[in-house]
C-alpha positions, 0 to 999 in steps of 0.5 A: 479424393481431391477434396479431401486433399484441399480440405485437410491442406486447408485444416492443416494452414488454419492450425499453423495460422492459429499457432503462430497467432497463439506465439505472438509476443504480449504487447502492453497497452500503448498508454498505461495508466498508473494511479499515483499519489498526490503530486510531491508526495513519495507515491507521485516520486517513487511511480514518476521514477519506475515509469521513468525508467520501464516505459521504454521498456514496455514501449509504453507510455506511462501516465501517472494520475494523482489521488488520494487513497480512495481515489487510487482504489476507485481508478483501477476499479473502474478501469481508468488505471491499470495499476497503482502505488496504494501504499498501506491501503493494501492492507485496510482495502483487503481487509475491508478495513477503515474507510472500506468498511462500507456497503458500498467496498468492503473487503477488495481483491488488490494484489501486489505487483512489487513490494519492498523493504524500507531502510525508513518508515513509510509512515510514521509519526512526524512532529514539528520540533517546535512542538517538543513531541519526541515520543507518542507520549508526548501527544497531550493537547497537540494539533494532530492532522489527519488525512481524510479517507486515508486508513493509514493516517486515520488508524496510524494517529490513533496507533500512534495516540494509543502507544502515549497512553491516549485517544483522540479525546487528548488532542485537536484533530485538524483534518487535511485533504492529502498526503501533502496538506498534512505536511503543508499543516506541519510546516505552516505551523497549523499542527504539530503532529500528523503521519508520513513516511520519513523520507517524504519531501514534505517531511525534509521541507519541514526540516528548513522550516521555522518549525523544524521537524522530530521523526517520533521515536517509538522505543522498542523496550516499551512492548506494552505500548506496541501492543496497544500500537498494533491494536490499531496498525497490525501490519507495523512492526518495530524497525529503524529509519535510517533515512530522513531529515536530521538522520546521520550516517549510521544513525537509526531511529526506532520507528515503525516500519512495514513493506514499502513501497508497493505497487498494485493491481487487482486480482483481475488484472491479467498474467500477462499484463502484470508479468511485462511490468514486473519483468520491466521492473526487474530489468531496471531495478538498479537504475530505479533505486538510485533514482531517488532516496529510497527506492533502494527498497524495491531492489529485488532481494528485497521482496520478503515473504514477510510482504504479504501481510500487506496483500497476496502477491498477482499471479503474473508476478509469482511468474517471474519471481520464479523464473528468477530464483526468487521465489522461495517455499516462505513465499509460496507459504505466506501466499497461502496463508494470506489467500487463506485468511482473505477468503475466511475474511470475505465470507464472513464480510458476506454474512455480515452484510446479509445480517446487516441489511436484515437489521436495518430492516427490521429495525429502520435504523442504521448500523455502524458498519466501520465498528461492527465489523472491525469487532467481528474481524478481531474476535472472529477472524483476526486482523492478520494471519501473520 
């Protein structure tokens, strides 16, 4: 009988033991690491000013480690980054779009922690205004400079070209390395054209300038060139940019805008994780939009449904955007039919990847995988659900 007694009071300590360790509070890393953008770009500006503002917080050290697009994706894929800000390569990485539309990435599983809505483009066309483009249309025979392995500045000057009624045929192509070398080819004088969020410092750089700078306008009666525009930037929608250089108060210039600014994870990344970030962010979205030009994009009323065009949004989010009464049943129907379409999108990326890897074998030759399967994204699939 004794024993019986010292093994049940020894079972029952395990359970309490078990309990209280089960009700221990998540603890972030101690050091987090965040993929940024290149230094002096807005996606190095706008993660600086959030970590500035959650560390103390999480009780965190936040790290920001700059890169371009690509290299953003391969941080949190290999672990290095806990996060990142990837922009519009949310949208070409789900899809496996672009540069990922290779064997070795194809469609990623990136899910959104935050996402905004812009008073201004997150990227748009940019031009010096020495140059004279005040439209797309005005593209014939300009220096346009593209970012290399950027998807969003790739397929934004061919969008941008095809809006004027041209392709790349029509201009000089000047290939960059960053973010911040097309701006620096703006303001040199060594093109006259590239694609850059609005409130960019390079694009307010540009505007003291001997070049100047023109934010393009891409007028809005013109649905036919929008329509041709969004062949290649289907997430771009036509808005106003009410923030940049030379824009007055009460000014707005038709230009196209998406969900912007985001911040990042992967699907695996876990609930918890990404629920203390967000709740972080929440508790100090005031003091994170008034910290720089912009970031009034990311106050919380702010997160539309219409987001998810760039991507799903991580389950630790949806968490505290319940909690908070922001989560609506447009949200909850968009989170389906994004995840809807990215499964339809990854199956068929499977199957094409089986039927390519069969051909190249057969054959010995290599296939065009960027074009091949932005065809059958297009004919098949759609490029987006929304």
């Amino acid at each position: 009988m004794g024993w019986m007694l010292i093994s049940l009071l020894i079972m029952l300590s395990g359970t309490s033991v078990w309990a209280q360790r089960k009700a221990v509070p998540y603890k972030p890393p101690s050091i987090i690491h965040w993929a940024a953008g290149d230094v002096g770009a807005y996606m190095f500006i706008n993660p600086a000013t959030i970590a500035e503002k959650i560390s103390p917080v999480l009780n965190s050290k936040i790290r920001l480690i700059p890169g371009n697009d690509m290299e953003r994706l391969y941080m949190i894929k290999s672990g290095r980054a806990h996060l990142a800000s990837m922009s519009a390569d949310n949208y070409w990485g789900t899809m496996g779009l672009g540069t990922y539309s290779t064997f070795a990435l194809g469609p990623q599983p990136l899910r959104l922690i935050w996402c905004g809505w812009p008073d201004y483009a997150g990227s748009t066309g940019i031009a010096t205004k020495t140059s004279g483009i005040k439209t797309p249309y005005d593209l014939k025979g300009k220096r346009v400079a593209m970012v290399i392995g950027a998807a969003w500045s790739s397929e934004g000057i061919r969008g941008g070209l095809a809006f004027g009624n041209l392709s790349l045929a029509d201009v000089t192509v000047v290939q960059v390395s960053s973010t911040g070398a097309a701006g620096k080819a703006l303001i040199e004088g060594k093109a006259d054209f590239t694609y850059l969020g609005s409130n960019t410092p390079a694009v307010y750089e540009m505007d003291s300038s001997p070049f100047g700078v023109n934010i393009v306008r891409y007028p809005h009666e013109d649905k036919e060139a929008w329509a041709r525009y969004r062949n290649f930037m289907p997430y771009h929608m036509p808005g106003y940019s009410t923030v940049g250089p030379g824009i007055k108060p009460g000014e707005k210039i038709e230009t196209p805008v998406y969900p912007y600014p985001m911040v990042t994870a992967l699907a695996s990344q876990s609930v918890d994780f990404v629920y203390a970030i967000a709740k972080a962010m929440h508790s100090k979205i005031n003091e994170i939009a008034a910290a720089y030009p912009g970031n009034e994009a990311m106050k919380t009323e702010r997160i539309r449904p219409e987001a998810m065009v760039m991507a799903p949004f991580h389950p630790g989010s949806i968490k505290l955007f319940k909690e908070i009464g922001l989560w609506t049943e447009a949200h909850e129907a968009a989170q389906k039919k994004i995840l809807d379409h990215l499964e339809k999108v990854n199956n068929r990326w499977a199957a094409y990847v089986e039927d390519a890897q069969e051909r190249m074998e057969k054959t010995k030759k290599p296939v065009n995988v960027e074009k091949e399967w932005r065809e059958i994204v297009e004919k098949e699939v759609g490029l987006s659900p929304f």
